[in-house]
DOLUMSE-953927 format. One record per residue (C-alpha): x, y, z; residue number from 1. Coordinates in steps of 0.5 Angstrom, whole numbers, plus 2048, in hexadecimal, padded with zeros to 3 digits. Last residue first. Layout:
<rs>
> X,Y,Z,NUM;
...
</rs>
This chain:
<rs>
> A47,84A,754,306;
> A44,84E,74E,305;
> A40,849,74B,304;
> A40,841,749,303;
> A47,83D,74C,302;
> A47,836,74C,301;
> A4A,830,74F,300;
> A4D,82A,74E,299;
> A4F,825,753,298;
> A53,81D,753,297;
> A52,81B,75A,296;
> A56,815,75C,295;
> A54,811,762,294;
> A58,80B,766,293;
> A55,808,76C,292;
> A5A,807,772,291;
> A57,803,778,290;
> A54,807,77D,289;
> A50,801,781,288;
> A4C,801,77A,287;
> A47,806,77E,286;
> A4C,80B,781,285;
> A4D,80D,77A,284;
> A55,80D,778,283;
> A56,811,771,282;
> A5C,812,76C,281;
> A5C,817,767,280;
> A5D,819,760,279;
> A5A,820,75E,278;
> A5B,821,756,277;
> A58,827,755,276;
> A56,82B,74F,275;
> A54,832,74C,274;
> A50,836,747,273;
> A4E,83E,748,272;
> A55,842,746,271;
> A57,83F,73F,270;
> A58,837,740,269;
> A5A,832,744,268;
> A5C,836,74A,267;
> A5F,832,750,266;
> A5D,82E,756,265;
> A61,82A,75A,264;
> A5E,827,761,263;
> A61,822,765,262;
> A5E,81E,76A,261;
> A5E,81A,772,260;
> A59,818,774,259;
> A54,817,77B,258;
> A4D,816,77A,257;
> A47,815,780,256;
> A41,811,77F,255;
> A3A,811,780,254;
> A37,810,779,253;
> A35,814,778,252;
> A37,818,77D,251;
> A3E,81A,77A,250;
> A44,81C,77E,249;
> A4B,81F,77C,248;
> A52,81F,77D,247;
> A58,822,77A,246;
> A5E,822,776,245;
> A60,826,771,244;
> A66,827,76C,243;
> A63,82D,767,242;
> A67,82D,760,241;
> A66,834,75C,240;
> A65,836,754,239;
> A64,83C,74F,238;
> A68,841,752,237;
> A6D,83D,755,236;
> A6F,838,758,235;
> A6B,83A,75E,234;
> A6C,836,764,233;
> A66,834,76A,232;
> A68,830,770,231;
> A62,82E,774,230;
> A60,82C,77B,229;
> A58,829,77B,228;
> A52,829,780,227;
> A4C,827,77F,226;
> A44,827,784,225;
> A3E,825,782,224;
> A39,824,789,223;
> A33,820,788,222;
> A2C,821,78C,221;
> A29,820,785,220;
> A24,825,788,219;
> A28,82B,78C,218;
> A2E,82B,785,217;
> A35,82D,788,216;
> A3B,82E,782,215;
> A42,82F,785,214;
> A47,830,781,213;
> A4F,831,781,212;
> A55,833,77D,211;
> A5C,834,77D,210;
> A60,838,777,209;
> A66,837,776,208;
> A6A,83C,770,207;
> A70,839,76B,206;
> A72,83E,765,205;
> A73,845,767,204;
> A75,843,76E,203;
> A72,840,774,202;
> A6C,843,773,201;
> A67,841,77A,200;
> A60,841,77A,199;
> A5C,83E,77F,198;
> A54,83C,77D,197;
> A4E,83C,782,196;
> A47,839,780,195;
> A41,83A,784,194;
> A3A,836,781,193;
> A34,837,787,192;
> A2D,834,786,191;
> A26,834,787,190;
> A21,830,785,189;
> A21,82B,77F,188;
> A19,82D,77E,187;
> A19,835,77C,186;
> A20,835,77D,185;
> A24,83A,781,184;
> A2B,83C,781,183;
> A30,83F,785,182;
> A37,840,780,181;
> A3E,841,784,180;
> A44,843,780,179;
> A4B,845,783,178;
> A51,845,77E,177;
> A58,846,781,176;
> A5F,849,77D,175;
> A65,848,780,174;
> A6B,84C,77E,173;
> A6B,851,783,172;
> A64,850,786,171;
> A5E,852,781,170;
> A57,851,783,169;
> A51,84F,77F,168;
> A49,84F,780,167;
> A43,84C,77E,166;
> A3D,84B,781,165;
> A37,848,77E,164;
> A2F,849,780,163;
> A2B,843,77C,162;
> A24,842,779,161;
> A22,83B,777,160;
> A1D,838,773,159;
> A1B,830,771,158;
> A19,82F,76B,157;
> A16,827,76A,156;
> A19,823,765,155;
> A1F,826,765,154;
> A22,82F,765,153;
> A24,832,76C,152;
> A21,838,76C,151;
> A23,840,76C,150;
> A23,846,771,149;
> A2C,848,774,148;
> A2D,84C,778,147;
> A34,850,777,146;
> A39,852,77E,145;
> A3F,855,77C,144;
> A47,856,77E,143;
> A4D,859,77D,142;
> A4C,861,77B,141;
> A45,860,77C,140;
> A3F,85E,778,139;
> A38,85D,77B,138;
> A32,85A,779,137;
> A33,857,772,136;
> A2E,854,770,135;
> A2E,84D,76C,134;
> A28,84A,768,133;
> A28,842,768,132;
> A29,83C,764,131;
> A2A,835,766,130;
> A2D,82F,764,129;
> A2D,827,768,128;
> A34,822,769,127;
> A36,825,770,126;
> A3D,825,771,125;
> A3E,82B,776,124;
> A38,829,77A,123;
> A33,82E,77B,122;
> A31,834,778,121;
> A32,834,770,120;
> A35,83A,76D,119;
> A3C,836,76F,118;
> A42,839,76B,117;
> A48,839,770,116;
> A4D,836,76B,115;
> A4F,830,76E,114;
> A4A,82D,771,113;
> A45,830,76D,112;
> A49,829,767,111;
> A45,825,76C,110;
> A3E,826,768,109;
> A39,82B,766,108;
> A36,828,761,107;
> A33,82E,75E,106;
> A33,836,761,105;
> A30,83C,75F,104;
> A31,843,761,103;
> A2D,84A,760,102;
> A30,850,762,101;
> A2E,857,767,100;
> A31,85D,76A,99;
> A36,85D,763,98;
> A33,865,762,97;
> A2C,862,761,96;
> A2E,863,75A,95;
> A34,85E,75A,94;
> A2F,858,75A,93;
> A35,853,75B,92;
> A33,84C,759,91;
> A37,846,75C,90;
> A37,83F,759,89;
> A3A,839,75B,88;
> A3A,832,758,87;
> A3C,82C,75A,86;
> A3C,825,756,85;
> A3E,81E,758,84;
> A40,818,754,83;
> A41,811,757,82;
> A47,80C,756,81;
> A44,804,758,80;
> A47,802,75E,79;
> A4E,7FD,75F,78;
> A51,803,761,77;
> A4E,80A,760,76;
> A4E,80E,75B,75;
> A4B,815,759,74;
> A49,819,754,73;
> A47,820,755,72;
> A43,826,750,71;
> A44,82C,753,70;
> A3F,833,752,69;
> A41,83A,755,68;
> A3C,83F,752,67;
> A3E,847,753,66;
> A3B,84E,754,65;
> A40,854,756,64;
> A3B,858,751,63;
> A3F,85F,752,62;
> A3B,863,74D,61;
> A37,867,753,60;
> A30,869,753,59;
> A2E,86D,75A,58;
> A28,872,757,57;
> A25,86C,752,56;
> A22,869,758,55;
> A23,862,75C,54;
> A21,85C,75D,53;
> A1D,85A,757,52;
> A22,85D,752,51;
> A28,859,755,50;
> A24,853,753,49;
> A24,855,74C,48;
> A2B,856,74E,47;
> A2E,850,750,46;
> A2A,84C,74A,45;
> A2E,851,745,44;
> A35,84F,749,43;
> A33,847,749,42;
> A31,848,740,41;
> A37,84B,740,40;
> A3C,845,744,39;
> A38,841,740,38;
> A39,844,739,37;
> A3F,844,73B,36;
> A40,83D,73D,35;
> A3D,83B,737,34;
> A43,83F,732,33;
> A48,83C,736,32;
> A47,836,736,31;
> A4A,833,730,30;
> A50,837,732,29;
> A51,830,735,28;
> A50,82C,72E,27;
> A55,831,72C,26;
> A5B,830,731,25;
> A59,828,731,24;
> A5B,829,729,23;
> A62,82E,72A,22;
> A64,829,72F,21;
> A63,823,72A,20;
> A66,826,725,19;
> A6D,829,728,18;
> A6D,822,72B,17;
> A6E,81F,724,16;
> A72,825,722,15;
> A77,822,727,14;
> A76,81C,725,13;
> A78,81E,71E,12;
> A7E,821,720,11;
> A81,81C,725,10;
> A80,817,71F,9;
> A83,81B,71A,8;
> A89,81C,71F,7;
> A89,815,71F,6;
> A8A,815,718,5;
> A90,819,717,4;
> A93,817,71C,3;
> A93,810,719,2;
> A95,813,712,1;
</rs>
């Protein structure tokens, strides 16, 4: 009789989770309706702008356009925890036979450190947005020079042009990214962003990457500059752990960050929702490099077709 209850008991809870999943699943698939017609409202705006700059004559159903936004929520010890929302937008116009795009860019925070996307000259972890329109000059085989027209988006606008390099070499197994950026402000000044990043594939489950950034602005008179060695591994088609360590300047306040972190993200829902936890240690030279504890918890949205 005693077996019998437990296995009751067991039965019953394990009917209980069966709920509770089916009810999280339920609220998640929520979503999917307004992000849809999001995504839809996106690719009908992209091609209204697609219009304006081109003719009929180079149509093409390739929309590559997408939106990236994030939510973050981030603690530090003995400080209050504090939100920051990214948002990335890319406009193709494929009309113009992919000569030319849209971008937007929010909040750029020091998450550009480790992806690479920086649409704002200057310092890597600039808090501001912008928005320009992007030509593509030349396109070789490895490498290709954009300019780039747009505007830094605050109180008062201040717009840029820029000429960017980009090429990438195979070596053996290495991989080298080179991308330098020469920019000029309507009131900044002048400025240079260079970024290298090498790659290395260790095996189909672990990959090494070292990247380092450099960002120079005339009118501030600051240099911004990260390095950080990190060890990527896929655990599967949905998930990945990074294991990171680096360093990183901020000009304001003037300080240089040294940390240590982990990264894992993974698909939460369909193919356009996922999570990140990233725990870490950082030591800012301004606490005399005492260890400050900071987790992140991360979601991000994917609108379009990216």
């Amino acid at each position: 009789m005693t077996l019998v209850l437990l296995l009751q008991n067991i039965g019953a809870q394990a009917e209980d989770d069966v709920k509770k999943t089916e009810s999280t699943e339920n609220i998640i698939n929520l979503l999917d309706e307004p992000r849809n017609y999001l995504s839809t409202t996106l690719l009908g705006f992209s091609d209204r702008i697609d219009q304006i700059f081109s003719n009929t004559q180079n149509f093409t159903a390739n929309n590559t356009s997408f939106a990236r936004i994030s939510i973050a929520s981030i603690w530090l010890d003995q400080g209050r925890p504090y939100s920051l929302t990214e948002a990335y937008v890319y406009l193709s116009l494929p009309r113009t036979q992919d000569k030319y795009s849209l971008l937007l860019q929010t909040d750029n925070t020091e998450e550009s450190q480790s992806t690479g996307i920086n649409l704002l000259p200057g310092s890597p972890i600039q808090r501001t947005s912008a928005l320009a329109i992007r030509g593509n000059i030349v396109n070789g085989t490895n490498w290709s020079v954009t300019a780039d027209l747009g505007s830094k988006l605050s109180t008062t606008l201040d717009p840029f042009v820029r000429i960017s390099y980009k090429q990438k070499n195979q070596f053996d197994n290495w991989s080298l990214l080179w991308h330098e950026s020469i920019y000029k402000y309507l009131y900044l000044g002048t400025g240079i962003d260079s970024r290298v990043n090498l790659d290395y594939p260790v095996n189909d489950q672990f990959h090494l990457r070292l990247s380092n950034q450099l960002s120079l602005l005339e009118q501030n008179s600051y240099v911004d500059h990260s390095h950080s060695l990190a060890l990527f591994q896929r655990i599967n088609a949905q998930s990945a752990l990074s294991y990171s360590v680096g360093y990183y300047t901020e000009s304001d306040p003037v300080d240089g960050i040294y940390y240590t972190q982990i990264r894992y993200k993974s698909l939460l829902h369909d193919t356009w929702l996922y999570y990140e936890l990233i725990p870490e240690y950082i030591y800012p030279k301004s606490t005399h490099f005492r260890a400050t504890q900071k987790f992140t918890l991360k979601f991000e949205m994917l609108l379009g077709n990216p």
